[in-house]
mmCIF file of the N, C-alpha and C atoms, coordinates in Angstrom:
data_MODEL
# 
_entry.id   MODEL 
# 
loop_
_atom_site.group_PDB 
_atom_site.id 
_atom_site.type_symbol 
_atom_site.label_atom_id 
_atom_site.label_alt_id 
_atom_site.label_comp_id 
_atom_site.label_asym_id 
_atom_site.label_entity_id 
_atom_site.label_seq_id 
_atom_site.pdbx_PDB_ins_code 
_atom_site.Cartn_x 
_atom_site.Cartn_y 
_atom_site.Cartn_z 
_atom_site.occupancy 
_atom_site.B_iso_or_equiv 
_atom_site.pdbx_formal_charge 
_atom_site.auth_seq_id 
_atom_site.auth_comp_id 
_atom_site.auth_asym_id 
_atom_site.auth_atom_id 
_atom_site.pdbx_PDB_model_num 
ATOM 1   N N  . UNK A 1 1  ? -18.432 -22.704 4.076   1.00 0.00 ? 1  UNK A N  1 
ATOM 2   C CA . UNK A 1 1  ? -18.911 -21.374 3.810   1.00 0.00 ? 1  UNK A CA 1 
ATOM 3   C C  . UNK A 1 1  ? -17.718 -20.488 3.430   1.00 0.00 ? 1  UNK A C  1 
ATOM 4   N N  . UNK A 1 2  ? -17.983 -19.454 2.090   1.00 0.00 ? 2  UNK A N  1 
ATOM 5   C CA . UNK A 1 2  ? -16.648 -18.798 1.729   1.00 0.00 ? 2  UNK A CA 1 
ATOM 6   C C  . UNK A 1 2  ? -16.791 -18.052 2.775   1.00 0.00 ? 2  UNK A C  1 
ATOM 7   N N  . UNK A 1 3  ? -15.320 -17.534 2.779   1.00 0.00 ? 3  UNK A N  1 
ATOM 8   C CA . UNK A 1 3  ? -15.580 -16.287 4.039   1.00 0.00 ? 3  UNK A CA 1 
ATOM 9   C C  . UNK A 1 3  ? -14.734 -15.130 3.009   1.00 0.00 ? 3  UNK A C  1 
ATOM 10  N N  . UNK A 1 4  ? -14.773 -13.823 2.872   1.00 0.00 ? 4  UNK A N  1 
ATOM 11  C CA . UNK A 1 4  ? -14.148 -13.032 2.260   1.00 0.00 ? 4  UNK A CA 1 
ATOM 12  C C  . UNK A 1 4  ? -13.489 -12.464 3.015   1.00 0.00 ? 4  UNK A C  1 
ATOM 13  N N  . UNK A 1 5  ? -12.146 -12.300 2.052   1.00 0.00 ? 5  UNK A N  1 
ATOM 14  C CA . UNK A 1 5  ? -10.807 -11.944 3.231   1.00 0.00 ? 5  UNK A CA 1 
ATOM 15  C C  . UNK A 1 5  ? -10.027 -10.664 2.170   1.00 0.00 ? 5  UNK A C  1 
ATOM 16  N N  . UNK A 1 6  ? -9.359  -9.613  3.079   1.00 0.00 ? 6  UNK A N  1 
ATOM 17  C CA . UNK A 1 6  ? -8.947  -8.881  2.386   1.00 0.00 ? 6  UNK A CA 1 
ATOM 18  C C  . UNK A 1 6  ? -7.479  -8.358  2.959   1.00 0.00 ? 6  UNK A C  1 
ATOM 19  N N  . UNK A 1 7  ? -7.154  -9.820  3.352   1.00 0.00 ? 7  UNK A N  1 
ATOM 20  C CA . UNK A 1 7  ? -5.710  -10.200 3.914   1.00 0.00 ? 7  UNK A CA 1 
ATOM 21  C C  . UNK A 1 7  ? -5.149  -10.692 2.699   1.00 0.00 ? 7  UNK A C  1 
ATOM 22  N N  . UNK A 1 8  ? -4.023  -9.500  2.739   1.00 0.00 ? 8  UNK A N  1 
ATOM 23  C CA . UNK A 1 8  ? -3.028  -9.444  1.256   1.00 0.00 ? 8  UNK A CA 1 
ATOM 24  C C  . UNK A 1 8  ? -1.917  -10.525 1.912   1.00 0.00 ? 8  UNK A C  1 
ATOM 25  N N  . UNK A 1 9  ? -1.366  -11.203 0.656   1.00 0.00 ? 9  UNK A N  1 
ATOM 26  C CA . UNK A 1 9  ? -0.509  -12.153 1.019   1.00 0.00 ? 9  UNK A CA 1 
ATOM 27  C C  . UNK A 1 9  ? 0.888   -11.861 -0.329  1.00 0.00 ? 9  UNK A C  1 
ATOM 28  N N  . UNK A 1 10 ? 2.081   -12.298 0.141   1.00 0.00 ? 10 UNK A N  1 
ATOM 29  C CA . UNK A 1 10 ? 3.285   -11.825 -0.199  1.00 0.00 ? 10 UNK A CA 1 
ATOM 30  C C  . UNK A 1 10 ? 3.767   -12.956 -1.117  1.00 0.00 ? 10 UNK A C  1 
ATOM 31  N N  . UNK A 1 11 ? 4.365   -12.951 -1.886  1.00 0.00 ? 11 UNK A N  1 
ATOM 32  C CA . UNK A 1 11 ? 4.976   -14.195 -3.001  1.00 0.00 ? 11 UNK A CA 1 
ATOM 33  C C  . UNK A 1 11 ? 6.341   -13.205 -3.467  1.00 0.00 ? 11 UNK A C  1 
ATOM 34  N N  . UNK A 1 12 ? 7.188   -14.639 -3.146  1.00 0.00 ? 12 UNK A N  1 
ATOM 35  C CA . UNK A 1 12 ? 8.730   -14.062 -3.372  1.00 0.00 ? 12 UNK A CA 1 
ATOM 36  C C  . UNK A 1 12 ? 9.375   -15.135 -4.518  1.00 0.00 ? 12 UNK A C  1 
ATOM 37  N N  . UNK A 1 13 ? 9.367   -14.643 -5.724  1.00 0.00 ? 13 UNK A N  1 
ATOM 38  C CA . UNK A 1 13 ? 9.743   -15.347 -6.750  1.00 0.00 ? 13 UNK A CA 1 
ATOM 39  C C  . UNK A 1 13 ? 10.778  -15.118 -7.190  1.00 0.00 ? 13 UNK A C  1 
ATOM 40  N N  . UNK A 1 14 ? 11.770  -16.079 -7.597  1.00 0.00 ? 14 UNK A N  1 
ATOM 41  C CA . UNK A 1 14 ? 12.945  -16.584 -7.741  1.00 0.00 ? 14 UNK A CA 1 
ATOM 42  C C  . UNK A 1 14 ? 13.131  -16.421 -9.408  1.00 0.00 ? 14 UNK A C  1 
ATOM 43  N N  . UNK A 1 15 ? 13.207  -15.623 -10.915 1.00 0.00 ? 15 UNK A N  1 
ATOM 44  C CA . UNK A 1 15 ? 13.068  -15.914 -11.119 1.00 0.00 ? 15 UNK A CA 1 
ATOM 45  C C  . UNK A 1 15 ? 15.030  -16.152 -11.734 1.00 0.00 ? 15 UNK A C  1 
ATOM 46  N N  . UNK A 1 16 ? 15.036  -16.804 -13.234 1.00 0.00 ? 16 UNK A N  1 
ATOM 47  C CA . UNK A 1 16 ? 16.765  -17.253 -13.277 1.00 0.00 ? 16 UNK A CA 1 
ATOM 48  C C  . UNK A 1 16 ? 17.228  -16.431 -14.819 1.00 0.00 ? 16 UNK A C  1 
ATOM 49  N N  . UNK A 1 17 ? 16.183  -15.917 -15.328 1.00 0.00 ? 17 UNK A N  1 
ATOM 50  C CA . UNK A 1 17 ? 16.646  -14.773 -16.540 1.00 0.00 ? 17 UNK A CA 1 
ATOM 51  C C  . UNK A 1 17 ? 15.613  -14.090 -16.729 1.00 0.00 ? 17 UNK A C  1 
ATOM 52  N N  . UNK A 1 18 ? 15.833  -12.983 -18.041 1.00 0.00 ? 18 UNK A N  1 
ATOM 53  C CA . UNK A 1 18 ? 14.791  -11.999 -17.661 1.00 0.00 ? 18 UNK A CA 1 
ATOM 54  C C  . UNK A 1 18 ? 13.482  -12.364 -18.423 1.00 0.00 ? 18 UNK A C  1 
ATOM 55  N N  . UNK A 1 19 ? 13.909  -13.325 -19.551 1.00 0.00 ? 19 UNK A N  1 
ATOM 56  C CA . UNK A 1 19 ? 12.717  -13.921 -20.157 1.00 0.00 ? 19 UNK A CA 1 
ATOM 57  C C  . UNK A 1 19 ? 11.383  -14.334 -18.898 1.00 0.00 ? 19 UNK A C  1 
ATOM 58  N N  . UNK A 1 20 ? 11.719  -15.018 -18.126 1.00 0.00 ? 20 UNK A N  1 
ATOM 59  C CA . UNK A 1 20 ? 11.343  -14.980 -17.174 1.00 0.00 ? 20 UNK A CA 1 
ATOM 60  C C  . UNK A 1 20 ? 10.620  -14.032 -16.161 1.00 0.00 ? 20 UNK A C  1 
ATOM 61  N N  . UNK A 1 21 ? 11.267  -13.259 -16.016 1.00 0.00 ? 21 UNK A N  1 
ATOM 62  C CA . UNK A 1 21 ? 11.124  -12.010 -15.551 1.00 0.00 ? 21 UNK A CA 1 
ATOM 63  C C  . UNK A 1 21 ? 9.829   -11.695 -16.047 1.00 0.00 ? 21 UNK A C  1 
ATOM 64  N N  . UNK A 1 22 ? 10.220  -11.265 -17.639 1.00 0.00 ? 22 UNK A N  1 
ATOM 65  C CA . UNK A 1 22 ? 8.818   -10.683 -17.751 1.00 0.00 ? 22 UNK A CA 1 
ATOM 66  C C  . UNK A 1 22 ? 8.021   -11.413 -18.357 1.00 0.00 ? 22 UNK A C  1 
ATOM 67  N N  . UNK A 1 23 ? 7.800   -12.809 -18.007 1.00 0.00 ? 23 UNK A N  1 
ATOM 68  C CA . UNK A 1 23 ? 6.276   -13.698 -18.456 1.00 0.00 ? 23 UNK A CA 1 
ATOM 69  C C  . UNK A 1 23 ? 5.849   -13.191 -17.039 1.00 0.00 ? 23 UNK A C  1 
ATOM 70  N N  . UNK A 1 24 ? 6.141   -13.433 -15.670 1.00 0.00 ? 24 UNK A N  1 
ATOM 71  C CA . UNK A 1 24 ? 6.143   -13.329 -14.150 1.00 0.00 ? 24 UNK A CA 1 
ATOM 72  C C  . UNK A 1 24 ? 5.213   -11.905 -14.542 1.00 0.00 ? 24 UNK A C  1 
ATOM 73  N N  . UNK A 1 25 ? 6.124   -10.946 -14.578 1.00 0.00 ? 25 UNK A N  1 
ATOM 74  C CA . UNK A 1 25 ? 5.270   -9.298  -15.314 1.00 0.00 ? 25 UNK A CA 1 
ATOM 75  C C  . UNK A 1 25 ? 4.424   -9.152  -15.959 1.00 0.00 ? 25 UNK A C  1 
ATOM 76  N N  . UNK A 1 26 ? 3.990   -9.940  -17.012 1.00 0.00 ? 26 UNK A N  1 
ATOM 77  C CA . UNK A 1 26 ? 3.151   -9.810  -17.567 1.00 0.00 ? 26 UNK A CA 1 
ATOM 78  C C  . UNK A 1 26 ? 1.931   -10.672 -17.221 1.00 0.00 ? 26 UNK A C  1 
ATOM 79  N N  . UNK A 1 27 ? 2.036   -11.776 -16.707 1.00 0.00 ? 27 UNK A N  1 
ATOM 80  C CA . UNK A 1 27 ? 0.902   -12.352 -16.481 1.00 0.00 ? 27 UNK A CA 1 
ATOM 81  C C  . UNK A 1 27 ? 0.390   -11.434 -14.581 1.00 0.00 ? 27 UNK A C  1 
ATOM 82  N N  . UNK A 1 28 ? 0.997   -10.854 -13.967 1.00 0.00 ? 28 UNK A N  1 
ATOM 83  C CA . UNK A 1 28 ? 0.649   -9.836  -13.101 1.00 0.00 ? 28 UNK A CA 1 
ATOM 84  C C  . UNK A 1 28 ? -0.294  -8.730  -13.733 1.00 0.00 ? 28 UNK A C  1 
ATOM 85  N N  . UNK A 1 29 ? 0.096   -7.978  -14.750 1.00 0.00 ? 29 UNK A N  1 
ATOM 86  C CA . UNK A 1 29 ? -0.609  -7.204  -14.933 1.00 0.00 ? 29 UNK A CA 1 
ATOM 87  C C  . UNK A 1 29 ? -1.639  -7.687  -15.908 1.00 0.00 ? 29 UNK A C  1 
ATOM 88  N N  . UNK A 1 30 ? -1.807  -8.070  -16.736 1.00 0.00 ? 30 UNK A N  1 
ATOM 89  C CA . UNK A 1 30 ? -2.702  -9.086  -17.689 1.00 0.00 ? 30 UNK A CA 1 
ATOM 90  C C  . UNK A 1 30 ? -3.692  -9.577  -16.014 1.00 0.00 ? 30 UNK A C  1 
ATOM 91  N N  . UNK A 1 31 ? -3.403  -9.659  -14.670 1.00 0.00 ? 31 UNK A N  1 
ATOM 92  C CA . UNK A 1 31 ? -4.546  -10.521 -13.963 1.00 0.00 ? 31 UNK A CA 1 
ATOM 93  C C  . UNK A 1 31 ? -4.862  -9.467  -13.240 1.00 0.00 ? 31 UNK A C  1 
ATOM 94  N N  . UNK A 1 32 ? -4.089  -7.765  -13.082 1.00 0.00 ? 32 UNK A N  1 
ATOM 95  C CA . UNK A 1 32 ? -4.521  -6.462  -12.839 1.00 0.00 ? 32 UNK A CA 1 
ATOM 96  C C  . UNK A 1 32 ? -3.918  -6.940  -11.209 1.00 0.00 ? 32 UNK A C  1 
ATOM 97  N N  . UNK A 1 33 ? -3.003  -7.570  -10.911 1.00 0.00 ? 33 UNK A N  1 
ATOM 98  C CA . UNK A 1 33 ? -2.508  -7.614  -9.925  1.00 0.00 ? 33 UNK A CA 1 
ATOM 99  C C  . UNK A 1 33 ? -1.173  -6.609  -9.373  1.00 0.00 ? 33 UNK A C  1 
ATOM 100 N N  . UNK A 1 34 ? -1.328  -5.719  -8.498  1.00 0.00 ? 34 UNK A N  1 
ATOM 101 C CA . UNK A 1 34 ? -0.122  -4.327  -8.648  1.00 0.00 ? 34 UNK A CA 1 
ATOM 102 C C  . UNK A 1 34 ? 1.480   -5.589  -7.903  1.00 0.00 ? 34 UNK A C  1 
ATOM 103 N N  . UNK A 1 35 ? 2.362   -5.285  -8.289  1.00 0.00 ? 35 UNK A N  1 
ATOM 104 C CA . UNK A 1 35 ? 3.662   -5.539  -8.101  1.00 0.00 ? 35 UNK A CA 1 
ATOM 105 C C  . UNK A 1 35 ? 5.087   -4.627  -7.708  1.00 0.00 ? 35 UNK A C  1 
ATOM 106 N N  . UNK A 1 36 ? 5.670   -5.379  -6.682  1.00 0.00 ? 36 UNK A N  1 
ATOM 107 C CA . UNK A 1 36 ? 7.168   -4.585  -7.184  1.00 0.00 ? 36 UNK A CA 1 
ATOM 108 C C  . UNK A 1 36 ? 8.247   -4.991  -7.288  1.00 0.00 ? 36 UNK A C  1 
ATOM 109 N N  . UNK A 1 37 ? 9.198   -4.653  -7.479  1.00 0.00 ? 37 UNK A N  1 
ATOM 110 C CA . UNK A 1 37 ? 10.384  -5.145  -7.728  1.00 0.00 ? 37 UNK A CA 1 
ATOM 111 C C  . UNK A 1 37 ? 11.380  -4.546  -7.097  1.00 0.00 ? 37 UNK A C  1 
ATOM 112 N N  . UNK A 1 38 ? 12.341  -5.995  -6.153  1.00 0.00 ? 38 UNK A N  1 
ATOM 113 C CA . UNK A 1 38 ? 13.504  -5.698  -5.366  1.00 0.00 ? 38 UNK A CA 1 
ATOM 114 C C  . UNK A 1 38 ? 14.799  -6.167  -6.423  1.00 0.00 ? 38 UNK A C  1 
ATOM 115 N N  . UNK A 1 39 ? 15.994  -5.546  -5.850  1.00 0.00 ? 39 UNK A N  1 
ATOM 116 C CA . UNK A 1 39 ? 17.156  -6.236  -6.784  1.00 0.00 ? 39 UNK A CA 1 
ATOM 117 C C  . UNK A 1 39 ? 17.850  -6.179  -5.243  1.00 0.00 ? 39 UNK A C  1 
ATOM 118 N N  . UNK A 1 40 ? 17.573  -6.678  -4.244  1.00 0.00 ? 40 UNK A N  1 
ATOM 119 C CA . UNK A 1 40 ? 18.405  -6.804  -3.053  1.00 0.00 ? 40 UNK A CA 1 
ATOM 120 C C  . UNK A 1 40 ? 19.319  -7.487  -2.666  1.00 0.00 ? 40 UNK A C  1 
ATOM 121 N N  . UNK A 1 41 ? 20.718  -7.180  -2.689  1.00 0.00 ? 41 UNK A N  1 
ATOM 122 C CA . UNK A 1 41 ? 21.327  -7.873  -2.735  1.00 0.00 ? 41 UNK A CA 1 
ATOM 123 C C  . UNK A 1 41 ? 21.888  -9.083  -1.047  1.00 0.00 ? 41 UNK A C  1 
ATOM 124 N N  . UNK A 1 42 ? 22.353  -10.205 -1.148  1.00 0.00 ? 42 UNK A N  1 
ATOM 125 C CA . UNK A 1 42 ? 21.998  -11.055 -0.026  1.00 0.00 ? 42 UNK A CA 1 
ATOM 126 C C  . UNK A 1 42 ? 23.103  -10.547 0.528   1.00 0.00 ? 42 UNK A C  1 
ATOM 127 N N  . UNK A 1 43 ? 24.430  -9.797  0.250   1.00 0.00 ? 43 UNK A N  1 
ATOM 128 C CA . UNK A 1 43 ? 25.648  -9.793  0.982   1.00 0.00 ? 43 UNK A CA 1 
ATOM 129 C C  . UNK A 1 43 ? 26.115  -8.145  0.992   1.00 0.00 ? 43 UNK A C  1 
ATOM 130 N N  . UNK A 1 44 ? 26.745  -8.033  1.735   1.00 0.00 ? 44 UNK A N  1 
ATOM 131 C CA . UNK A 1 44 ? 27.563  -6.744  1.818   1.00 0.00 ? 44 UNK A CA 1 
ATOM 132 C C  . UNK A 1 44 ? 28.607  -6.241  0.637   1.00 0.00 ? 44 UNK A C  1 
ATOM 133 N N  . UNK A 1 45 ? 28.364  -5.621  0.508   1.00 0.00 ? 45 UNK A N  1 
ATOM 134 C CA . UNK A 1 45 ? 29.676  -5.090  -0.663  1.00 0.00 ? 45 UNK A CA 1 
ATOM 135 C C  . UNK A 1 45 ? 31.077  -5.726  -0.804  1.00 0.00 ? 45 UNK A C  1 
ATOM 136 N N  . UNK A 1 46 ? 31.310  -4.570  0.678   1.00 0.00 ? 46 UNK A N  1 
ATOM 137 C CA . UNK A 1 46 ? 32.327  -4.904  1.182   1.00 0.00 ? 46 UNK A CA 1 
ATOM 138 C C  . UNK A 1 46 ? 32.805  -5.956  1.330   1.00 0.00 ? 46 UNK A C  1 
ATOM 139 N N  . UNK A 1 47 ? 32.388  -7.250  2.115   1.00 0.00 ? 47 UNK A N  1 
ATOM 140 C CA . UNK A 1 47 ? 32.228  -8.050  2.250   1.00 0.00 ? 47 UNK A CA 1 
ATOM 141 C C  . UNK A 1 47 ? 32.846  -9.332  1.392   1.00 0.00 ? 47 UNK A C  1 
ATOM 142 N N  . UNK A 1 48 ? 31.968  -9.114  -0.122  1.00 0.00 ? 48 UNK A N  1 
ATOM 143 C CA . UNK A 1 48 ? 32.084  -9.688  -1.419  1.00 0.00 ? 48 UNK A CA 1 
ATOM 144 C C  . UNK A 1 48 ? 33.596  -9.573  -1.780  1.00 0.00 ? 48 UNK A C  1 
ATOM 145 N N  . UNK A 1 49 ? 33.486  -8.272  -1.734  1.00 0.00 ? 49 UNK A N  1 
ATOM 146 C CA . UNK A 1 49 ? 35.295  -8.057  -2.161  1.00 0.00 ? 49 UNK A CA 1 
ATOM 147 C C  . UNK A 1 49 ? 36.371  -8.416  -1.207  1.00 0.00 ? 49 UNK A C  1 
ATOM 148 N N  . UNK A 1 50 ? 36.272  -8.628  -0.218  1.00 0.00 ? 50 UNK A N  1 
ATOM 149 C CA . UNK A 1 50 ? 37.347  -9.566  0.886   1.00 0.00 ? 50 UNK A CA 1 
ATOM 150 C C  . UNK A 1 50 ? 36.976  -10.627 0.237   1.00 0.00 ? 50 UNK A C  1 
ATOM 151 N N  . UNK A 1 51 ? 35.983  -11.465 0.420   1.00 0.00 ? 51 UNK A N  1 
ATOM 152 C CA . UNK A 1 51 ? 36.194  -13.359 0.005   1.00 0.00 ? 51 UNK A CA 1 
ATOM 153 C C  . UNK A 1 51 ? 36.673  -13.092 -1.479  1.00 0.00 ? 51 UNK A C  1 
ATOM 154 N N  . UNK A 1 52 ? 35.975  -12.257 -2.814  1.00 0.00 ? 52 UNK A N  1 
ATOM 155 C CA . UNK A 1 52 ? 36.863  -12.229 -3.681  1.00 0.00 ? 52 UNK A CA 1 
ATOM 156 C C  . UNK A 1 52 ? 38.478  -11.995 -4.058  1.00 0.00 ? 52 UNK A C  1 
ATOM 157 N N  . UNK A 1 53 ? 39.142  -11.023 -2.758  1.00 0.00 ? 53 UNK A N  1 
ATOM 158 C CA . UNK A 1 53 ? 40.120  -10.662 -2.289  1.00 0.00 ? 53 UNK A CA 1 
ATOM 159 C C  . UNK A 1 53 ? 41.181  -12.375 -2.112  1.00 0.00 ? 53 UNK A C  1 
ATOM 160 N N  . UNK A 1 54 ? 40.479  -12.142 -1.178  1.00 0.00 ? 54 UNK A N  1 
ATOM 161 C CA . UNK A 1 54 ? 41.005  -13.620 -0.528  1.00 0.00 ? 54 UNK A CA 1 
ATOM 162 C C  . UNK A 1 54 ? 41.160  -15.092 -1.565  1.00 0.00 ? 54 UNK A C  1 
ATOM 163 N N  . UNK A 1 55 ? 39.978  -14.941 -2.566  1.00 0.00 ? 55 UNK A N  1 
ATOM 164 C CA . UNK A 1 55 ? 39.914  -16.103 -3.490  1.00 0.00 ? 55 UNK A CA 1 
ATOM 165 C C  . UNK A 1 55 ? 41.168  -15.843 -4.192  1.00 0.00 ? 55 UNK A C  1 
ATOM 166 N N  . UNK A 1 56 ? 41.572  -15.003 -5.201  1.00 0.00 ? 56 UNK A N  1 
ATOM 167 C CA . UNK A 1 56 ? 42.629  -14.154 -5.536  1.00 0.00 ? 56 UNK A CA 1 
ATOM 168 C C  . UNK A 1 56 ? 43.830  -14.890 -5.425  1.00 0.00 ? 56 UNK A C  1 
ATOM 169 N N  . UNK A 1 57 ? 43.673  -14.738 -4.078  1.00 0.00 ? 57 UNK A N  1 
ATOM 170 C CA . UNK A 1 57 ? 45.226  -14.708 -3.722  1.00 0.00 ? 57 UNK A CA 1 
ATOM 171 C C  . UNK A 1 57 ? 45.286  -16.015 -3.387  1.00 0.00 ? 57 UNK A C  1 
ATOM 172 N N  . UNK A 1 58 ? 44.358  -16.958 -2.833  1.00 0.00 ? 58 UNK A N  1 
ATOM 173 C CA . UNK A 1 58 ? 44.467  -18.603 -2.977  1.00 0.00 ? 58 UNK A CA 1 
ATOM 174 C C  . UNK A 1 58 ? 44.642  -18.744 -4.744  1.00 0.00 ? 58 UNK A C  1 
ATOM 175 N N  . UNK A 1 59 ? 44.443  -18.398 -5.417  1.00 0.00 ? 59 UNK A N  1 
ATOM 176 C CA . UNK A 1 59 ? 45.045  -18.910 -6.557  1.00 0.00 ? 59 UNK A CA 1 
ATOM 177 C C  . UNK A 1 59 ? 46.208  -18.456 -6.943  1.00 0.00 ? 59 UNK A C  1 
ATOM 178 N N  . UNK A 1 60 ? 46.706  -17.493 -6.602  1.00 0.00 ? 60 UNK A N  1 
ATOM 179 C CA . UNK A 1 60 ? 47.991  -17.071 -6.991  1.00 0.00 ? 60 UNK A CA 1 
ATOM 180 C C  . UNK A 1 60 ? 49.110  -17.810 -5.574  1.00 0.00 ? 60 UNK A C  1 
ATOM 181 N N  . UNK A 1 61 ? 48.388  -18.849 -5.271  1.00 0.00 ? 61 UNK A N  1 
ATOM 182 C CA . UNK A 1 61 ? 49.365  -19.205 -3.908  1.00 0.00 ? 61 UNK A CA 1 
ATOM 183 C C  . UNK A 1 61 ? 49.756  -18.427 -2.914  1.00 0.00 ? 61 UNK A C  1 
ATOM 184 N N  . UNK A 1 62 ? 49.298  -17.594 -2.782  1.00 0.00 ? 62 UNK A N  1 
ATOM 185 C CA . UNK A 1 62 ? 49.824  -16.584 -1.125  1.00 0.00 ? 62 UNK A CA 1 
ATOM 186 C C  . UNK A 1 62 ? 48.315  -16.742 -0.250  1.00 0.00 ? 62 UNK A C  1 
ATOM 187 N N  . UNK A 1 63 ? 49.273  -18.377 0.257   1.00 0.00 ? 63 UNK A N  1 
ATOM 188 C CA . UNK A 1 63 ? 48.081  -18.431 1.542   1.00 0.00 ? 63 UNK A CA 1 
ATOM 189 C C  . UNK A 1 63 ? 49.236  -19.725 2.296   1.00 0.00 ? 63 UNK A C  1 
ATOM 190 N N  . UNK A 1 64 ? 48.561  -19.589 3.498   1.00 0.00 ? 64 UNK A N  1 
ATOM 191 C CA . UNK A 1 64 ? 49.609  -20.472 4.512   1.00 0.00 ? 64 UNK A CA 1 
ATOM 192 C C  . UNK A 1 64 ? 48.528  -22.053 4.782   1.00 0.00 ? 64 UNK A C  1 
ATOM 193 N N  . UNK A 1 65 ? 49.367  -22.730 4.812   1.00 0.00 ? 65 UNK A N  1 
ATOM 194 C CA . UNK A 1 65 ? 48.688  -24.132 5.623   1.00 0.00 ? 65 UNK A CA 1 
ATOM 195 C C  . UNK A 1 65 ? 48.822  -24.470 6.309   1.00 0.00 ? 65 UNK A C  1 
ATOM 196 N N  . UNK A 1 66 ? 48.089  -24.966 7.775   1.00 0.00 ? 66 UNK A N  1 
ATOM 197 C CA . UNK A 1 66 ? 48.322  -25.051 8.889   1.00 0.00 ? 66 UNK A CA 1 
ATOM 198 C C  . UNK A 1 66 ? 47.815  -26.480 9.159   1.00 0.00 ? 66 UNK A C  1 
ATOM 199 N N  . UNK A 1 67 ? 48.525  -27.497 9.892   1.00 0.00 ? 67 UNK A N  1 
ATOM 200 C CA . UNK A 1 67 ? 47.799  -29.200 10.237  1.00 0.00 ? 67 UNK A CA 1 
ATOM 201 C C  . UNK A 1 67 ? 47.099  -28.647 11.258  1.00 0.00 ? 67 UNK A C  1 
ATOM 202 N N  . UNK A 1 68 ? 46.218  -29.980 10.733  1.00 0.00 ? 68 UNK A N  1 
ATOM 203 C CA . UNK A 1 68 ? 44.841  -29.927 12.103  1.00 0.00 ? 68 UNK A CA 1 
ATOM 204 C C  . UNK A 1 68 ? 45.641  -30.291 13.768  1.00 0.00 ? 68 UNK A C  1 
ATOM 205 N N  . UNK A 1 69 ? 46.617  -30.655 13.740  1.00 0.00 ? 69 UNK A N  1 
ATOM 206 C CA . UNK A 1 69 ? 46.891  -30.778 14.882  1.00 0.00 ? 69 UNK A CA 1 
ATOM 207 C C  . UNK A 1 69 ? 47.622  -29.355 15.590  1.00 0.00 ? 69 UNK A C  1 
ATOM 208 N N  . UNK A 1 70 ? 47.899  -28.602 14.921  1.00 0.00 ? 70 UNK A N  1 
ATOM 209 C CA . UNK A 1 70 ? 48.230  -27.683 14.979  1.00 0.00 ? 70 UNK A CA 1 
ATOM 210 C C  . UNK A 1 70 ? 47.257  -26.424 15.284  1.00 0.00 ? 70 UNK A C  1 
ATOM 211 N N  . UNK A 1 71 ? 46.234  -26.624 15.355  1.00 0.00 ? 71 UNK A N  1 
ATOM 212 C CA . UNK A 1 71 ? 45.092  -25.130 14.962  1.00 0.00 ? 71 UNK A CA 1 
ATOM 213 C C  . UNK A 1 71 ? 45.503  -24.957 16.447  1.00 0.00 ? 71 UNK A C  1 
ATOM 214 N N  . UNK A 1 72 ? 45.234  -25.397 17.639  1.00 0.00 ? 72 UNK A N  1 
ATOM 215 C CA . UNK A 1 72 ? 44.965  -25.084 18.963  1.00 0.00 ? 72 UNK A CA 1 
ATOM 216 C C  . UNK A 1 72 ? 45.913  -24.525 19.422  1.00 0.00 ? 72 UNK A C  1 
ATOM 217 N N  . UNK A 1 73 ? 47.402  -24.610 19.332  1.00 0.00 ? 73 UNK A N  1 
ATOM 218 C CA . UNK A 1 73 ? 48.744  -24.315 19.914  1.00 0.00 ? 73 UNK A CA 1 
ATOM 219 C C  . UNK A 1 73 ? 48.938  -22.678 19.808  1.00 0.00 ? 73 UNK A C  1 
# 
């Protein structure tokens, strides 16, 4: 037996260019389905720019090496 439900459900799409993007957009509104759009980013700003910081300077060689027998001392 159908049962009718008017429990909205969430879809988180991945997409990888904007061509993409907007087939995703258009076949939403073409099915009159309302949408929105996040650009959220997964990391901190800040954050980004230390490990980029840090990458940096491992290529320009200013970084130290330490043996594994060594980490604990």
């Amino acid at each position: 037996m159908y049962q009718n439900s008017s429990a909205m459900e969430t879809f988180i799409v991945h997409t990888e260019n904007k061509a993409q993007a907007n087939a995703i957009k258009a076949v939403l509104k073409a099915s009159n389905i309302t949408f929105e759009k996040t650009t959220e980013k997964p990391y901190n700003s800040e954050f980004v720019k230390k490990i980029q910081k840090s990458d940096q300077e491992y290529k320009a060689g200013q970084f130290k090496t330490i043996k594994t027998e060594d980490l604990w001392k």
